[in-house]
KEKE-205449 format. One record per residue: x, y, z of N, C-alpha, C in turn; residue number from 1. Coordinates in steps of 0.2 Angstrom, whole numbers. Layout:
KEKE-205449
GUNU   npx   npy   npz  capx  capy  capz   cpx   cpy   cpz num
GUNU     X     Y     Z     X     Y     Z     X     Y     Z NUM
...
***
This chain:
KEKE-205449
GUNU   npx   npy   npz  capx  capy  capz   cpx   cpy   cpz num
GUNU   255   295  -115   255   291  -121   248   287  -120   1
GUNU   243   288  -125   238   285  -125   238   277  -131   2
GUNU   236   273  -127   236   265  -130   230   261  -132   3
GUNU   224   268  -131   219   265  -135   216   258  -127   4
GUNU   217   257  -121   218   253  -117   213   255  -110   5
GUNU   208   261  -111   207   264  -104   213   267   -99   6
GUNU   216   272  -101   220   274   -99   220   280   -93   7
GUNU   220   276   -86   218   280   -82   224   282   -76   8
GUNU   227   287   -79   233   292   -75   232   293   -70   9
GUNU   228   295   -66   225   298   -61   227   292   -56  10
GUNU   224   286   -56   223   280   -48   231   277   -50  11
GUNU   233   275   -56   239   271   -56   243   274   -60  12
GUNU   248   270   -59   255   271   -62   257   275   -68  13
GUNU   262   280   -71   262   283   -77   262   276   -83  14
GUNU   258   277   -87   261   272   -92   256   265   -90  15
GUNU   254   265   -85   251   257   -85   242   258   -85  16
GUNU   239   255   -89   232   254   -88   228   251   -84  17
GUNU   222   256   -85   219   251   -79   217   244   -76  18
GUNU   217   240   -83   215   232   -85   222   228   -84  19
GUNU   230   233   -87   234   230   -86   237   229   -76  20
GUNU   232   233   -72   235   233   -67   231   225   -61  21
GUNU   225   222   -66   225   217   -64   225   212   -68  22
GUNU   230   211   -70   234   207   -76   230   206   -80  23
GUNU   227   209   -85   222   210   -91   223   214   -94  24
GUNU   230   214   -98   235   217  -102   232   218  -109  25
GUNU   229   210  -113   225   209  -116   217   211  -118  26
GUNU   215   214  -113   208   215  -114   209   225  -116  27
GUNU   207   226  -122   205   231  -127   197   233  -127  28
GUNU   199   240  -124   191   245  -124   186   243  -127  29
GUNU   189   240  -135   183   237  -138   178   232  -135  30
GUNU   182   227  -131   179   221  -129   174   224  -124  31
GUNU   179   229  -119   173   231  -114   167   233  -115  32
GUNU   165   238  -122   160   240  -124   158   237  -127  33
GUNU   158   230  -129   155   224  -129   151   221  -124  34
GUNU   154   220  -119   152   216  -113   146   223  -111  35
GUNU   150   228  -112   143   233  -108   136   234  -112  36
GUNU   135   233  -117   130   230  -125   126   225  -121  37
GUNU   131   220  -123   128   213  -118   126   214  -113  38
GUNU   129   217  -106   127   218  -101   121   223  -103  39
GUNU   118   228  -103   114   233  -104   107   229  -105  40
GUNU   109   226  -112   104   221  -115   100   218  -109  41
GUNU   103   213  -107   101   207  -103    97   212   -97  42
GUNU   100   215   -94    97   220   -89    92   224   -90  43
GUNU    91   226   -98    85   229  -100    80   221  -100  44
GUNU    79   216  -102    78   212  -102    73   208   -97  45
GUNU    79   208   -92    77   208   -86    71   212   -80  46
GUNU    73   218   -82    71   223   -79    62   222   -83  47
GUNU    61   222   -88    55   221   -91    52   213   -91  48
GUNU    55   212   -90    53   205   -87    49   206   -78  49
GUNU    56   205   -73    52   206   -68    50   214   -65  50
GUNU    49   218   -68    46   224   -65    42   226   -68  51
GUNU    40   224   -74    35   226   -77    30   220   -82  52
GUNU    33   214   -80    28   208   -82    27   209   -88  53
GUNU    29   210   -93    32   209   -99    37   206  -103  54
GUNU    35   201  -109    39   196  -112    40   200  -119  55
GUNU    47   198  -120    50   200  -125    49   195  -130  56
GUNU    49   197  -135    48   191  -142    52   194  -146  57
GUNU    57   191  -151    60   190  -157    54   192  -160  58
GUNU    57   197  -166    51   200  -172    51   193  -176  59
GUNU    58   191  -177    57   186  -183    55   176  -181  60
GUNU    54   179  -175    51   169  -171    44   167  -173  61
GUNU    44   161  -173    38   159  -174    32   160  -170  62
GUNU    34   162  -165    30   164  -160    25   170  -160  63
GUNU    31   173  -162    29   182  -165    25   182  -172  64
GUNU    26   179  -174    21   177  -182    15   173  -180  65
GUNU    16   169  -178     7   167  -175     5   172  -170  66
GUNU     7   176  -167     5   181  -161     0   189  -168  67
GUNU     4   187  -173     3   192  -178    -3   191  -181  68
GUNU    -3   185  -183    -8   180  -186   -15   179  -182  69
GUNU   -13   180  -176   -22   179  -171   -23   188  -171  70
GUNU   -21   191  -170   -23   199  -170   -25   201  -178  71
GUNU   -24   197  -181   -28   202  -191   -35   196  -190  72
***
């Protein structure tokens, strides 16, 4: 019976998932690929930040508009 939950038969129980086995009955696979969005995000971020000394700018900040402005 599939519930839409991460449903992972093999390590646990028939019927129970694998969020519900540490009491996170409530949490839905959608949330999860949320968080991994977010998480991914920030890591790419990060990783360009300190590994390759690179800042990231918002297209639509003011910062990136004057940074536009001294290059024409």
């Amino acid at each position: 019976m599939h519930n839409f939950l991460l449903y992972r038969p093999d390590t646990l129980y028939a019927g129970e998932t694998f969020f519900q086995h540490f009491d996170l009955s409530w949490l839905h696979y959608i949330d999860v690929m949320v968080f991994l969005l977010v998480s991914s995000m920030l890591m790419a971020l990060a990783v360009n930040r300190l590994v390759f000394g690179n800042r990231a700018i918002l297209i639509i900040s003011r910062e990136e508009r004057a940074f536009r402005a001294a290059e024409a």
